[in-house]
N, CA, C and O atoms as a GROMACS GRO file, in nm:
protein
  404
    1UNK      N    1   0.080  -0.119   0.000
    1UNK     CA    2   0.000   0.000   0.000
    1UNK      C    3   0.085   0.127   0.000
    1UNK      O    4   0.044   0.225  -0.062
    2UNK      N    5   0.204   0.131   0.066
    2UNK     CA    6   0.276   0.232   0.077
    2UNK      C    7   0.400   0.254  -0.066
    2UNK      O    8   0.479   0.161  -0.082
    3UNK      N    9   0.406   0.330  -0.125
    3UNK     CA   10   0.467   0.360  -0.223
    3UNK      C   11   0.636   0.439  -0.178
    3UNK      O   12   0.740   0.432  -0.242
    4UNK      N   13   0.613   0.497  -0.071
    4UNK     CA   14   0.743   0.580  -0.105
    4UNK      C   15   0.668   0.718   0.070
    4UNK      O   16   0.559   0.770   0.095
    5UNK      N   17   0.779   0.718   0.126
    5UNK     CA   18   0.738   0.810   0.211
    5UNK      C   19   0.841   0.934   0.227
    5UNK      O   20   0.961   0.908   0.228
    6UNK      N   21   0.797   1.072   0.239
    6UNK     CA   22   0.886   1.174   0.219
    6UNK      C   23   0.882   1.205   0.355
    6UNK      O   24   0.825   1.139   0.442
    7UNK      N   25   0.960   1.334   0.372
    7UNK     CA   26   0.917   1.465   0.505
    7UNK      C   27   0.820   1.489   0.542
    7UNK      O   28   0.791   1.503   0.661
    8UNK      N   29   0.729   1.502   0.428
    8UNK     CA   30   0.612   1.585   0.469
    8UNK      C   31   0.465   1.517   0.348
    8UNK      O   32   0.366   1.578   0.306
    9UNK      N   33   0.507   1.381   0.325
    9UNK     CA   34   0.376   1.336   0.210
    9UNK      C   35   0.440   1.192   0.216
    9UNK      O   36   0.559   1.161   0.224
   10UNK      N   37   0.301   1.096   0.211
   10UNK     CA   38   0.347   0.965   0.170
   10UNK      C   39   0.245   0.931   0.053
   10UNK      O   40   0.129   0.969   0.034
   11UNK      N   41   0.330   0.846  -0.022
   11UNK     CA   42   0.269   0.767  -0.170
   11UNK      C   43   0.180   0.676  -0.166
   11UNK      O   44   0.226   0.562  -0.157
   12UNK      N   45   0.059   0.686  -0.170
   12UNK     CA   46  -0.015   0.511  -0.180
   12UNK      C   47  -0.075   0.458  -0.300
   12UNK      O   48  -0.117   0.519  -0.399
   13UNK      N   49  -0.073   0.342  -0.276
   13UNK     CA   50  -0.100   0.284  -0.408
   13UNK      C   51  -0.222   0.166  -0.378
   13UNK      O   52  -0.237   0.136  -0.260
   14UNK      N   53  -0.302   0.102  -0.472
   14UNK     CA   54  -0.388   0.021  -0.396
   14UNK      C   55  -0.455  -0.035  -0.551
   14UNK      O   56  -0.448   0.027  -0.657
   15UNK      N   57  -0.518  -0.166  -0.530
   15UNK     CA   58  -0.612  -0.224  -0.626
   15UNK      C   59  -0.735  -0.242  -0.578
   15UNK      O   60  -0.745  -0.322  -0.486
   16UNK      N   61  -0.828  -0.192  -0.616
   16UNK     CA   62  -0.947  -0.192  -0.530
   16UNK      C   63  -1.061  -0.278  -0.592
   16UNK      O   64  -1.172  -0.302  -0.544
   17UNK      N   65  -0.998  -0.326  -0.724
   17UNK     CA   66  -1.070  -0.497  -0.755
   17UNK      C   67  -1.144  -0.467  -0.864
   17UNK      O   68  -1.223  -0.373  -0.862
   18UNK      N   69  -1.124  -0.554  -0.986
   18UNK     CA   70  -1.093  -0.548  -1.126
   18UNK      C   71  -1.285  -0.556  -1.168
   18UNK      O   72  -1.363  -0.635  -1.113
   19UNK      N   73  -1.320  -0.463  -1.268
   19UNK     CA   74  -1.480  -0.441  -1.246
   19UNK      C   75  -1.545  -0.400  -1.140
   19UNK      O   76  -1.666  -0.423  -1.128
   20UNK      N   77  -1.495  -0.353  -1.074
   20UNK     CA   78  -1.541  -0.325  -0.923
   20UNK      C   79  -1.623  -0.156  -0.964
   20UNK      O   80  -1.578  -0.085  -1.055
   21UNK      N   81  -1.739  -0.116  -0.884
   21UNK     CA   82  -1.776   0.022  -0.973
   21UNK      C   83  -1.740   0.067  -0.848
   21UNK      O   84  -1.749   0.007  -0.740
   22UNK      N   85  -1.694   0.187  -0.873
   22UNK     CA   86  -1.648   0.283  -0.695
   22UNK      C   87  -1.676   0.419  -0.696
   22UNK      O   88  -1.629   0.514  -0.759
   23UNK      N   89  -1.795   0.403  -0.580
   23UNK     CA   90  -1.888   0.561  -0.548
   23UNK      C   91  -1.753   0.660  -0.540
   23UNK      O   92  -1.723   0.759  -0.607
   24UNK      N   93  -1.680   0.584  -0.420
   24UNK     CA   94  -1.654   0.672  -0.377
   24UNK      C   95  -1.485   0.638  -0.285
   24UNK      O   96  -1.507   0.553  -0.199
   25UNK      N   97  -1.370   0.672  -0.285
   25UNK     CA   98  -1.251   0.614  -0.219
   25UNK      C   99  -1.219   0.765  -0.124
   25UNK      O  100  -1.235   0.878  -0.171
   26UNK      N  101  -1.176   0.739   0.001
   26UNK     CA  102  -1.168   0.799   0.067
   26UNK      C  103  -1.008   0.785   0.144
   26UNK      O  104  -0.990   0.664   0.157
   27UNK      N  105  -0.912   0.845   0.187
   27UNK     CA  106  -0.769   0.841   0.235
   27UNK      C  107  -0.763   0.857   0.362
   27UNK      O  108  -0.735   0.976   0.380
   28UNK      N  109  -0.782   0.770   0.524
   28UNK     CA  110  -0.790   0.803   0.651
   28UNK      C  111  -0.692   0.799   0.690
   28UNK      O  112  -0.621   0.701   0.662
   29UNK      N  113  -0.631   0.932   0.792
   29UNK     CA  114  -0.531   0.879   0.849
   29UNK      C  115  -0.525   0.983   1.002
   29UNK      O  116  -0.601   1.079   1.004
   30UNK      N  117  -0.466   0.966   1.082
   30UNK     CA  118  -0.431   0.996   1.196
   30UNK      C  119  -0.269   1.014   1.262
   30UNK      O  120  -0.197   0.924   1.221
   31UNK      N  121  -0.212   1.093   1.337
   31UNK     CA  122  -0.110   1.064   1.426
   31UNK      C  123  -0.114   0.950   1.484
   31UNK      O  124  -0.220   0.904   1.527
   32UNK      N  125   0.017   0.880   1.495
   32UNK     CA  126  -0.023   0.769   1.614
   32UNK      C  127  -0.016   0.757   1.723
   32UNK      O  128  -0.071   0.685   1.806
   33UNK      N  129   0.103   0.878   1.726
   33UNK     CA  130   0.148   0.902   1.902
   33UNK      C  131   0.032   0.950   1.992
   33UNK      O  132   0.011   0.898   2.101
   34UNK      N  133  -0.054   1.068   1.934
   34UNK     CA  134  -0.130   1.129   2.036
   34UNK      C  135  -0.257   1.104   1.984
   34UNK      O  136  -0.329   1.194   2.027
   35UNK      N  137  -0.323   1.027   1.913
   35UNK     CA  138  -0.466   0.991   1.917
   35UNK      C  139  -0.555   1.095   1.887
   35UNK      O  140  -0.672   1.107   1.926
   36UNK      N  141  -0.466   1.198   1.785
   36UNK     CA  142  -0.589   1.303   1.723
   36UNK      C  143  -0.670   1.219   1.631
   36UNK      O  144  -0.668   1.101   1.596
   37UNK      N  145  -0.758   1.346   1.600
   37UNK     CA  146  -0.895   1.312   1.512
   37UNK      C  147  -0.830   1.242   1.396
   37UNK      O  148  -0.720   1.266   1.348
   38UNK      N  149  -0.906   1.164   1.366
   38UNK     CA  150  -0.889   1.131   1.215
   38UNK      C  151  -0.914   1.214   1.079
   38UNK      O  152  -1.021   1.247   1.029
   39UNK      N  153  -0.810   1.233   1.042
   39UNK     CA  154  -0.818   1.322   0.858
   39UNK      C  155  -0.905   1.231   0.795
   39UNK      O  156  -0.925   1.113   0.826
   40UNK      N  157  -0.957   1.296   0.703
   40UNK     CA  158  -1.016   1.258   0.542
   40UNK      C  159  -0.966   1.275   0.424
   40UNK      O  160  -0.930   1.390   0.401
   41UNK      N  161  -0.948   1.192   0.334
   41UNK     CA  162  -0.895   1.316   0.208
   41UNK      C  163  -0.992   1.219   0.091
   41UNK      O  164  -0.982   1.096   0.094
   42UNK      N  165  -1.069   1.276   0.007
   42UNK     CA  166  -1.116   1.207  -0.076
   42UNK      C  167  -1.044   1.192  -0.202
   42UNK      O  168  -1.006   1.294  -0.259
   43UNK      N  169  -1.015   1.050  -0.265
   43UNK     CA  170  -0.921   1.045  -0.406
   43UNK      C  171  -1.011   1.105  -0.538
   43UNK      O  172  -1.111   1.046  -0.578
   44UNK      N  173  -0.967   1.210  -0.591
   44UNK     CA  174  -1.105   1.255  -0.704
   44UNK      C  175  -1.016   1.189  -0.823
   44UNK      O  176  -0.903   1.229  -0.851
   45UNK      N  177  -1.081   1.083  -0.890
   45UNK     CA  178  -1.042   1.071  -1.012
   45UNK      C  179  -0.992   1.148  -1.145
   45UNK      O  180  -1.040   1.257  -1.176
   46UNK      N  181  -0.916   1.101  -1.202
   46UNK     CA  182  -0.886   1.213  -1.306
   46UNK      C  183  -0.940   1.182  -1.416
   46UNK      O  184  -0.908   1.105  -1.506
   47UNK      N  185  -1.064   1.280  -1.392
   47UNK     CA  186  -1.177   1.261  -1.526
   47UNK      C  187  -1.180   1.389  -1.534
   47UNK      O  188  -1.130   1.461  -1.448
   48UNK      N  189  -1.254   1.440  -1.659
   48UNK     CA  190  -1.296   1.549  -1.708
   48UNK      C  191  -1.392   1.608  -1.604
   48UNK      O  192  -1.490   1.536  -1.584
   49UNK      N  193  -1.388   1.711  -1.540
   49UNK     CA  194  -1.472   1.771  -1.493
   49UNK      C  195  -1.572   1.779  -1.508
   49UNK      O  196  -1.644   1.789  -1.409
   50UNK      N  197  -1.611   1.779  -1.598
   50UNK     CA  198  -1.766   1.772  -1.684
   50UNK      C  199  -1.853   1.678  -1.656
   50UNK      O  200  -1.972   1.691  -1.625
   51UNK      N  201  -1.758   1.534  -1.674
   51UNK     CA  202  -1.823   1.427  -1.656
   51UNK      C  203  -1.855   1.374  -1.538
   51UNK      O  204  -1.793   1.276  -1.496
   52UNK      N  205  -1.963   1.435  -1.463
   52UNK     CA  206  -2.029   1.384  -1.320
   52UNK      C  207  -2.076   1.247  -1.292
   52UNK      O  208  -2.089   1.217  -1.173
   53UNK      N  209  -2.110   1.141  -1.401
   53UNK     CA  210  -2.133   1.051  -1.362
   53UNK      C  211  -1.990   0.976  -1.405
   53UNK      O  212  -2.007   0.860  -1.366
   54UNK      N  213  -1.868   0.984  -1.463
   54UNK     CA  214  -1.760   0.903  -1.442
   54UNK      C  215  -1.678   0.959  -1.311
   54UNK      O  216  -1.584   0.885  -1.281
   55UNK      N  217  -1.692   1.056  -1.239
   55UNK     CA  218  -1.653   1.124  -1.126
   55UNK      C  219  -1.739   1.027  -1.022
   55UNK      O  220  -1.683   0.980  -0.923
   56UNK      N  221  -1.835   1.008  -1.042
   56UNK     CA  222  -1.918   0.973  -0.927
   56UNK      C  223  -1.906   0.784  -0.894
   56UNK      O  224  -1.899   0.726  -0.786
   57UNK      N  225  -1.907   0.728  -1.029
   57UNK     CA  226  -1.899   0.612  -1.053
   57UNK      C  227  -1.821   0.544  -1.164
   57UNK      O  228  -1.854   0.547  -1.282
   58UNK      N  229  -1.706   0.479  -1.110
   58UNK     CA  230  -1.599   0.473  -1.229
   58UNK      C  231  -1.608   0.306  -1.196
   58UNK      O  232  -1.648   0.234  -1.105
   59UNK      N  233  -1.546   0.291  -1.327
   59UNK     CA  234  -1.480   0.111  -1.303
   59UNK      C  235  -1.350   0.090  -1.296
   59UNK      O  236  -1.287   0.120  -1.398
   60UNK      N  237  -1.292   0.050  -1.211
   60UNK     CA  238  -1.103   0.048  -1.167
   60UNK      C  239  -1.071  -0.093  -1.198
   60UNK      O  240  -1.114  -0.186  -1.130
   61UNK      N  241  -1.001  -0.105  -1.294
   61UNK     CA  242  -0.929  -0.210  -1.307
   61UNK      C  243  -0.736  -0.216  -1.316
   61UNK      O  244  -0.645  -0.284  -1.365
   62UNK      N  245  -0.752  -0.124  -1.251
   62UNK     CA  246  -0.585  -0.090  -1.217
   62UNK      C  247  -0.567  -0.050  -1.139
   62UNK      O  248  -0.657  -0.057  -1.055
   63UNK      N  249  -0.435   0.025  -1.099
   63UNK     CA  250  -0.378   0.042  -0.964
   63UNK      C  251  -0.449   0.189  -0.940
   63UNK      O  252  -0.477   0.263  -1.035
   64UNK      N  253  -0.472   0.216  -0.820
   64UNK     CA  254  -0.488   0.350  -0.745
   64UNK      C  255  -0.407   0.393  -0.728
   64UNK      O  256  -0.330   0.301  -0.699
   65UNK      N  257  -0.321   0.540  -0.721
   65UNK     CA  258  -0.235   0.554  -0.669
   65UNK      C  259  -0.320   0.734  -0.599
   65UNK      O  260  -0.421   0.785  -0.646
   66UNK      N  261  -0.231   0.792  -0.476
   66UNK     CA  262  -0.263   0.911  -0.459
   66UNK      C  263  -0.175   0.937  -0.316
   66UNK      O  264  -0.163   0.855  -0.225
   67UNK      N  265  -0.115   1.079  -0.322
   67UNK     CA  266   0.016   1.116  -0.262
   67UNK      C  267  -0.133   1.186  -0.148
   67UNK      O  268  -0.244   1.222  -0.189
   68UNK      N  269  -0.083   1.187  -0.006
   68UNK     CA  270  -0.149   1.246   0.093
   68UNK      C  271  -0.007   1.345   0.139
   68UNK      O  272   0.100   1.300   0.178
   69UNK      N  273  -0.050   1.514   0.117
   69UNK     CA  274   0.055   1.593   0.186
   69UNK      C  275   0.029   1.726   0.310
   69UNK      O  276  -0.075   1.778   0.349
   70UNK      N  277   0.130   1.743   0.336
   70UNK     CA  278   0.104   1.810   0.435
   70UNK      C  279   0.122   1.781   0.566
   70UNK      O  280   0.085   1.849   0.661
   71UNK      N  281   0.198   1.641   0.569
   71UNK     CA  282   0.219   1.593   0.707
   71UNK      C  283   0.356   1.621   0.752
   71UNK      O  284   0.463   1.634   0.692
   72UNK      N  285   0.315   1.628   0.896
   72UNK     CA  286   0.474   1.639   0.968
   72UNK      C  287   0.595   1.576   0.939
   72UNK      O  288   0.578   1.462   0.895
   73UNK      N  289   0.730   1.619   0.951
   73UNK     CA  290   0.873   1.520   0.948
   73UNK      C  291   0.820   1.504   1.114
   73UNK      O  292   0.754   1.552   1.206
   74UNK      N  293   0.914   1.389   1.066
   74UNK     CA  294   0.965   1.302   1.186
   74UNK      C  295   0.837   1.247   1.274
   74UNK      O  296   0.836   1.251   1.397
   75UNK      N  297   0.723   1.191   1.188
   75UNK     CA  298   0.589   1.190   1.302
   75UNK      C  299   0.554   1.023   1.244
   75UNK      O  300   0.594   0.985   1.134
   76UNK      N  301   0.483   0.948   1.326
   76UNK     CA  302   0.446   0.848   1.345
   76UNK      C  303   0.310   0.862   1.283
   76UNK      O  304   0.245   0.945   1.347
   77UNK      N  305   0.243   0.812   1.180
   77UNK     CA  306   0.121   0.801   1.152
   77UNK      C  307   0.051   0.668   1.131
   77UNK      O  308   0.129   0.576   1.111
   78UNK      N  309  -0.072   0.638   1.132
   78UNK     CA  310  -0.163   0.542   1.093
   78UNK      C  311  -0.250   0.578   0.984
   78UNK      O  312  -0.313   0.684   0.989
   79UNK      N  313  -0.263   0.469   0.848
   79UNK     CA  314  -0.366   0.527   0.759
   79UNK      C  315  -0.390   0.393   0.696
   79UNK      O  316  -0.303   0.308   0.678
   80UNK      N  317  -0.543   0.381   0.656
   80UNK     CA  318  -0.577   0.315   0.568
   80UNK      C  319  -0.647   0.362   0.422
   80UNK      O  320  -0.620   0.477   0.389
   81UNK      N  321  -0.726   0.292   0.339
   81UNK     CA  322  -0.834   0.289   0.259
   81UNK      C  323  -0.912   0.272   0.247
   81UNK      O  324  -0.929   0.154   0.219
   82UNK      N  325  -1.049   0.364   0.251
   82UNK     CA  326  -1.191   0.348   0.243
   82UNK      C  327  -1.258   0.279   0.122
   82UNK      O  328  -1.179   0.256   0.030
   83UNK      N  329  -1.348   0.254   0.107
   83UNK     CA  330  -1.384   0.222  -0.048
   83UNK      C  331  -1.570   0.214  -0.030
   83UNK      O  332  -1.628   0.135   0.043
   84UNK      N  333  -1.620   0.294  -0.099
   84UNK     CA  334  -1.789   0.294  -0.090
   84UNK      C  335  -1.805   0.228  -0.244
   84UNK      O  336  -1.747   0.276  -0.341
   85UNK      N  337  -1.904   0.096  -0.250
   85UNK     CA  338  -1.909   0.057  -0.375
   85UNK      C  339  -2.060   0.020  -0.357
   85UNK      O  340  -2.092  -0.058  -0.268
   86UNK      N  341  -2.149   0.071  -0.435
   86UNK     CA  342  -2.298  -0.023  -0.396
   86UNK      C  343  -2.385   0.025  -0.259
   86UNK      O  344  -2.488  -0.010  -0.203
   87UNK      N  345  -2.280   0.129  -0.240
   87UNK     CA  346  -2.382   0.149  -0.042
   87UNK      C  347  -2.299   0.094   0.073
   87UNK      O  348  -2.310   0.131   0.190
   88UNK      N  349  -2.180  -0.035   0.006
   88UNK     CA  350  -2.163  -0.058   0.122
   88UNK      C  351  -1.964  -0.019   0.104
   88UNK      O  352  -1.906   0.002  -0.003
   89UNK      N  353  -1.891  -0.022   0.267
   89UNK     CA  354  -1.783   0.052   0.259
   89UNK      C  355  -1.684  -0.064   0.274
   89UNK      O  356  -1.691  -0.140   0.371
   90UNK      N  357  -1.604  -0.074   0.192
   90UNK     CA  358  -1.471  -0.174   0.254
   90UNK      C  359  -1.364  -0.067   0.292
   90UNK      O  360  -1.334   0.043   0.246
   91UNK      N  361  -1.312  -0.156   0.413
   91UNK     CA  362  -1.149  -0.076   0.442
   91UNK      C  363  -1.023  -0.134   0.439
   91UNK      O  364  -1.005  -0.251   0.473
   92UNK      N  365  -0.938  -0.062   0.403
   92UNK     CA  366  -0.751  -0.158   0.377
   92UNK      C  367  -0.734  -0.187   0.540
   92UNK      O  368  -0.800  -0.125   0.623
   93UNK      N  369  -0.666  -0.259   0.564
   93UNK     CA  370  -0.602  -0.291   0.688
   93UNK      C  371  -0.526  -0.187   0.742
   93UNK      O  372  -0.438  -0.149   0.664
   94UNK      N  373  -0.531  -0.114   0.874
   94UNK     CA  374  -0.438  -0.006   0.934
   94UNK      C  375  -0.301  -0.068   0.851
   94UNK      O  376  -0.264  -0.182   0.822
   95UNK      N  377  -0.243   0.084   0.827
   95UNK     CA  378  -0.059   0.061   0.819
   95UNK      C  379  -0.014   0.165   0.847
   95UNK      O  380  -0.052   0.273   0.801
   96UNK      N  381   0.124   0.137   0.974
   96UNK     CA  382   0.163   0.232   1.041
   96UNK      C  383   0.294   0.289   0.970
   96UNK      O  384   0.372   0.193   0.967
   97UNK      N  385   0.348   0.386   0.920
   97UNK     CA  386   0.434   0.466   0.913
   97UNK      C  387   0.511   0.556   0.988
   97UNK      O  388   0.466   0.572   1.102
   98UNK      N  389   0.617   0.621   0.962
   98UNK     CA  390   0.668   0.765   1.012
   98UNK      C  391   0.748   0.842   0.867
   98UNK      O  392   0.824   0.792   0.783
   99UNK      N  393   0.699   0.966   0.881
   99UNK     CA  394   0.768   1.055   0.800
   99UNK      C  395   0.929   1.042   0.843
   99UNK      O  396   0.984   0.993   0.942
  100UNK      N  397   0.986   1.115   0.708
  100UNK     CA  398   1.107   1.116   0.671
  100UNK      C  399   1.174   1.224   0.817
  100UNK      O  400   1.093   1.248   0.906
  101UNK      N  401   1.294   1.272   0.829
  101UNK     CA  402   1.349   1.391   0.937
  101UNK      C  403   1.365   1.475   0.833
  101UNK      O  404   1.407   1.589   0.852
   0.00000   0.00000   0.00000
């Protein structure tokens, strides 16, 4: 899941299952040391703007990838992957990291 981790952004990557239609993928993550709130970041596909229903509902038969930035050096984090398909939500397994110094 983890691609590559910097100072201040880590890389993820993910297959979220071949014909699969997906409302909606979502990026959770948290500090691990002190048990703040949990972030959101939603992955927006790279479709034409225009097109609201391939934005809304796409078919993935390849890899996900999407950089989360803005995080601390030197910090301990937890993050997984959301996935809304049909109404209902799957999630990646926690994986713990730390940024670069």
């Amino acid at each position: 899941m983890i691609d590559s981790i910097g100072e201040t952004s880590v890389t993820l990557s993910w297959r979220p299952g071949a014909s699969q239609v997906i409302n909606k993928t979502t990026v959770v993550y948290q500090k691990s040391s002190d048990g703040s709130d949990w972030k959101r970041k939603l992955v927006t596909p790279s479709t034409p703007e225009n097109d609201v229903s391939t934005r809304l509902r796409r078919r993935v038969a390849d890899l996900e990838k999407f950089v989360v930035d803005g995080l601390e050096p030197a910090t301990g984090y937890i993050i997984y992957v959301e996935v809304l398909s049909f109404g209902k939500i799957s999630r990646s397994p926690l994986v713990e990291f730390r940024t670069r110094e």
